[in-house]
Every structure is written in structure tokens, then in C-alpha cells.
N, C-alpha and C positions, 0 to 999 in steps of 0.2 A: 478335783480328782479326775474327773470325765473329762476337764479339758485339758490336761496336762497329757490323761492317754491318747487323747484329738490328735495333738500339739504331736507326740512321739513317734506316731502309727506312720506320718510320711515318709518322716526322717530313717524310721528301721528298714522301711519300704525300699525305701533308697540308695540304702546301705547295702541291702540283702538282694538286691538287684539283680548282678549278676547269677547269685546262684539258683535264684529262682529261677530263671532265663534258663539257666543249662539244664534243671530239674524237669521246663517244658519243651524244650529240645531234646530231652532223651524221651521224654514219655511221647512225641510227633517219633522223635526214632524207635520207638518200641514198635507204634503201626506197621513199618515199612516192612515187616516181615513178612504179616499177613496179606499185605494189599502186594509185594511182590507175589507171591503165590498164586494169588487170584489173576495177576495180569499176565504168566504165564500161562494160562486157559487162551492167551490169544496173540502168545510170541511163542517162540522159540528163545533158550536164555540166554545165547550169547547175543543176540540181536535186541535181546530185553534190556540187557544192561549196557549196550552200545548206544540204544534208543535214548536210554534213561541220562547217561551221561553226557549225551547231544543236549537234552533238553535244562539238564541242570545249568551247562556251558553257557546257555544261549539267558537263562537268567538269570546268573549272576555276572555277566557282562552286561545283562540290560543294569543292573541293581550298580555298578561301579566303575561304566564304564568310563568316565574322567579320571580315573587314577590309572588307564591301559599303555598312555603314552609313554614312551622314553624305554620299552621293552629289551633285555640286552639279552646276548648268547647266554652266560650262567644261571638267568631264569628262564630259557628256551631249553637248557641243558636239566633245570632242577624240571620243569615242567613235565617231562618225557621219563624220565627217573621215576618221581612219583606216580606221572602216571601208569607208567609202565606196571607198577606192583599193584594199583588199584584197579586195571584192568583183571589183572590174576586174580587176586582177592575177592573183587566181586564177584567175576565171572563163575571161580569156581564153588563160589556160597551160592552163585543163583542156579549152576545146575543141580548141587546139592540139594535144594530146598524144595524140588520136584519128586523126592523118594522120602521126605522126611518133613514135620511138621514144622510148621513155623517159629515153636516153642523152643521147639527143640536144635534147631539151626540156630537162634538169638545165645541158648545159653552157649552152643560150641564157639561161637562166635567170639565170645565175652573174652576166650581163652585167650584172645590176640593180648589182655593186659598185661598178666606175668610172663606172657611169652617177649615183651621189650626188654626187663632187664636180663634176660637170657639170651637172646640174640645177643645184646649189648657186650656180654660178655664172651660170647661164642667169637664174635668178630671180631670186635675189639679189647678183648681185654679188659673190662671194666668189669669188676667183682662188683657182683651183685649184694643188698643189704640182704643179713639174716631171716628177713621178715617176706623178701621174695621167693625163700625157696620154700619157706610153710606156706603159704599161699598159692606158689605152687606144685606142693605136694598135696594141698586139699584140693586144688585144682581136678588135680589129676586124679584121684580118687573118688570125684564129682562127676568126672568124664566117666569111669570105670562104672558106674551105678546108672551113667545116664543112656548107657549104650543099651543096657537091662541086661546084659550078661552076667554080671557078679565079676572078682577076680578068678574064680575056677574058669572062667572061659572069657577072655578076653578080644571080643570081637567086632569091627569097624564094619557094617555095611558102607557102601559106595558113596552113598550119599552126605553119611557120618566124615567119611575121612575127606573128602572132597571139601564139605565145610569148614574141618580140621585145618589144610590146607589151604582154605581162604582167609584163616584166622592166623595164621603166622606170614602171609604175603601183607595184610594187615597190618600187624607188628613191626613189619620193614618199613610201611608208607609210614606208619607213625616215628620210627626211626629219621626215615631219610626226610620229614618233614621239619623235625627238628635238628637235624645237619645242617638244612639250606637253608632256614627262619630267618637267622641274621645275618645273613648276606644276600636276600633277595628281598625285595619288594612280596610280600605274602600274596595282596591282592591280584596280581597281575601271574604270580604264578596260577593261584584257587583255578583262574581262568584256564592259562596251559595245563595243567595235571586233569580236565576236565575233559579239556579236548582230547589232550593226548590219550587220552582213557578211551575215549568214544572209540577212536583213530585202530589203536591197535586192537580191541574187539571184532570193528568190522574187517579187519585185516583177519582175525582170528577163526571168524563163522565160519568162510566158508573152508577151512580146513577143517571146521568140526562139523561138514555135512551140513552147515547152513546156509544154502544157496539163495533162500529169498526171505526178503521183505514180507514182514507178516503184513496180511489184507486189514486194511481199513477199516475200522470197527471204534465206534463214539466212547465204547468202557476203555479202549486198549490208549483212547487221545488221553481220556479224562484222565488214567494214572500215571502215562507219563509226564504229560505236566505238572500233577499233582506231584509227584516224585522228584522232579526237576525243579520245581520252585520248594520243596520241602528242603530237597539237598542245598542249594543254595541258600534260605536262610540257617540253616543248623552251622554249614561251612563257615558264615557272616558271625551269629553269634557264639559259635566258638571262640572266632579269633578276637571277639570285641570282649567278650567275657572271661577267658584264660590270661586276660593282662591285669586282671585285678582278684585271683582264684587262685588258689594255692593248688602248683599238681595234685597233688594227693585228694584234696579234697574234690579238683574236678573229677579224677577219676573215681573215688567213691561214689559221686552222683552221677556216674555213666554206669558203673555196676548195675543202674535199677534197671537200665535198658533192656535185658532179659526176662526182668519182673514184669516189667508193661506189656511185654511182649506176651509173656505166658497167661496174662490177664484177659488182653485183647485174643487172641487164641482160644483161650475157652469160652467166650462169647462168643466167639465165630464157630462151635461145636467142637473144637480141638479136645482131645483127654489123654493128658500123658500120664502112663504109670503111675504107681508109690514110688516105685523105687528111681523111674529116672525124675520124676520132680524130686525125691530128694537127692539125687547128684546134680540136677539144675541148682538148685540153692547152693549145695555143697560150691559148687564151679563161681558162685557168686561170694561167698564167705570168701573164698581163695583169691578172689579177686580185690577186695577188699583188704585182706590182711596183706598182700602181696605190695601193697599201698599204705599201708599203716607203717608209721613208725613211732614205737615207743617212747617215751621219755627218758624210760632209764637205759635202753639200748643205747641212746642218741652220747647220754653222759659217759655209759662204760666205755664207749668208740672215743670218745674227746678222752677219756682220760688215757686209755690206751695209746694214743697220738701223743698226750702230754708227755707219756716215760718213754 
């Protein structure tokens, strides 16, 4: 018996591989909120996450660079695209994250999931499943409890809506990442959407009043390259573990990303609310169902197609 379970424990290991991978790359991206926070004590944010996307660039072209040659225009053109939105997205969650707690930035964050198939549909025309608009409509009623207002007073501090807005620039990169997937070389873009990212930030600072280089400081090296080698594996095991991961199911194991977060958060002395930790979860349930599809929905859809 003991050795049949010996014999079984590698092979499920093996199997279960991938998702394990993505369950420890959301809980490494759950950190990022709080150790972002803390490395603004010694940037300014748009220079933070220009710094940050310099250094992720520089290691995951150390981690791949044999697969960089033979670069063409439509991955120079996809490079810039994405980067372009992840400049925005980032940028305006990192200013955000300086008026508001790290917990609480992760769950508005999360919003970027049900915000895909509604873009998707805003744009182009692609009807959304049933199951993403209860998701989010709990969504959105997770947000309403997490602002602490209630519905009688519905109201977005700066910092709130700014994250809000980095969660739907979000939504786009993951958009436009799956546009250009199968017509570009992935690897060789991760690189340009990194740079390009860097690129238009430092383009961006100093129209946001950010004229210099923050000063030299051993905390402010140590999280950028720690953020820059973190970004780069999570980018690497994404794309190595979503070729064997059913969407759905990765996105359910990105959902915890706000959990770790608000985990990690309140060991760092963070305390949010009753009520917006329960629109935090609320926003996480929504994200989840906005991903889930039923069985017998999947059947009434096929038989309605059948008549």
C-alpha cells in the first residue's frame, strides 16, 4: 500500500505541475503589492515602475536570450501595443497604491478579469457568457462595499479610481496579448512589451513632474531587481504553464492573488475594514464566477445552437 502511494505521489506531482507553478506565482504576485509600496519610500512612481520594467527587460533577455534573433516589424509593432497599455496600467496602480493600502489596490486590481470579456465585447462585438456578467455584477458590488461608502453614497477616492483605471488598461494588455500570441514569437515580444513599457514611462515622468532619478539607496537596488527577476519568472511561467491549463481554471488560481495579498498586508500591519474586506472577497467570488461555466449552461447553449 505504502508503496503503490511512493510509486503515485511523483507521477500526480507531475501531472499537477503546472498548477501548482501558477498557485506559486500568484502567491510571489500577491508580495508585489506590498514590496511596491514600500519601494515608493524611495522613488517617485512613475520612475518606479520605468525602473522596475527596465530591470524585469534586462532579466528575462538574460533568461532567453537565444530565442531574440530573427526579430520582425509585427513583433516591434505587438511589442509597443502592449507595451504601451502596461505602461498605463502599471503606472496608474503605482500612483494609486501611495493613497491606499496594498490590500486594497490587489483586490481593485483583480477587476481587470470580468473587465476582458466586456471590453471584448465593447470592441468587438463578442457577447459575453451569462456567467460574466454575474461575476460581474458581484464584482461590482464588491467594489461598492470596498470603497466603505455603501450604495447610499457612492464614492471613488483618487487613489481608488486610478487603480480602477489601471485595472481595465490591464484588461486591454491581456486583450491585445491574446490578439498577437499566434502570430508572433511570445518570447521575443515578453522582451519588447518590457522595454517598450520602461520606454514610455520615462517618456511619461517627466510630464508628471518627475524630473529626476531617485538617489541611490541599497533597499530601492534590492526591490528592483527583486521585482525585475520576480516579473520575469511569473512572465516565463505563465507562458510555459497556460499551454497545459485550461483558461478558466488559470484564472481561478490568479483570483487568490488578492488573497495573498491581503494576507501578506496584514502581517505588514495593514487592517482593512468589515465591510471593504467583505467587497474584497465579494470582487474575488465575481471573479471566479465570471470564469466559471456550468455544465448545464454549456448544454442549454449547444442545444440552442442545435434548433
Amino acid at each position: 500500500m505504502s508503496a503503490q502511494l511512493a510509486s503515485s505521489s511523483p507521477s500526480w506531482f507531475k501531472q499537477k505541475l503546472p498548477q501548482l507553478s501558477l498557485i506559486l506565482i500568484t502567491l510571489i504576485w500577491g508580495t508585489t503589492f506590498l514590496i511596491v509600496k514600500y519601494g515608493l519610500s524611495f522613488s517617485s512612481p512613475i520612475l518606479f515602475v520605468a525602473l522596475r520594467f527596465a530591470m524585469a527587460a534586462i532579466a528575462v533577455t538574460l533568461i532567453s536570450y537565444k530565442h531574440l534573433k530573427g526579430m520582425n516589424f509585427k513583433e516591434v509593432l505587438a511589442g509597443a501595443a502592449i507595451g504601451a497599455v502596461m505602461a498605463l496600467g502599471y503606472g496608474t496602480q503605482t500612483v494609486g497604491i501611495q493613497t491606499i493600502s496594498s490590500s486594497e489596490s490587489a483586490f481593485l486590481t483583480a477587476l481587470y478579469v470580468p473587465l476582458v470579456p466586456i471590453l471584448l465585447w465593447l470592441l468587438f462585438r463578442k457577447t459575453p457568457h451569462v456567467m460574466t456578467w454575474i461575476g460581474a455584477a458581484c464584482a461590482f458590488m464588491g467594489l461598492v462595499f470596498l470603497t466603505g461608502n455603501g450604495f447610499g453614497a457612492i464614492q471613488l477616492n483618487f487613489g481608488q479610481l486610478l487603480t480602477i483605471c489601471g485595472s481595465v488598461a490591464i484588461a486591454l494588455e491581456i486583450i491585445f496579448i491574446s490578439y498577437f500570441a499566434p502570430k508572433v514569437n511570445t518570447q521575443r515580444v515578453t522582451v519588447l512589451q518590457l522595454i517598450f513599457a520602461s520606454i514610455f514611462c520615462f517618456m511619461m515622468a517627466p510630464l508628471l513632474g518627475e524630473q529626476h532619478l531617485p538617489e541611490f539607496h541599497p533597499h530601492l537596488v534590492r526591490i528592483l531587481v527583486g521585482l525585475g527577476v520576480a516579473s520575469a519568472c511569473i512572465q516565463l511561467v505563465m507562458n510555459w504553464a497556460q499551454e497545459m491549463v485550461d483558461p478558466s481554471q488559470a484564472a481561478i488560481i490568479y483570483a487568490g492573488e488578492p488573497i495573498w495579498a491581503s494576507l501578506f498586508g496584514r502581517l505588514a500591519g495593514e487592517r482593512l475594514p468589515a465591510l471593504a474586506l467583505l467587497g474584497g472577497f465579494m470582487v474575488v467570488i465575481g471573479v471566479i464566477l465570471s470564469e466559471w461555466k456550468p455544465k448545464f449552461l454549456k448544454h442549454k447553449t449547444e442545444d440552442k445552437l442545435a434548433q
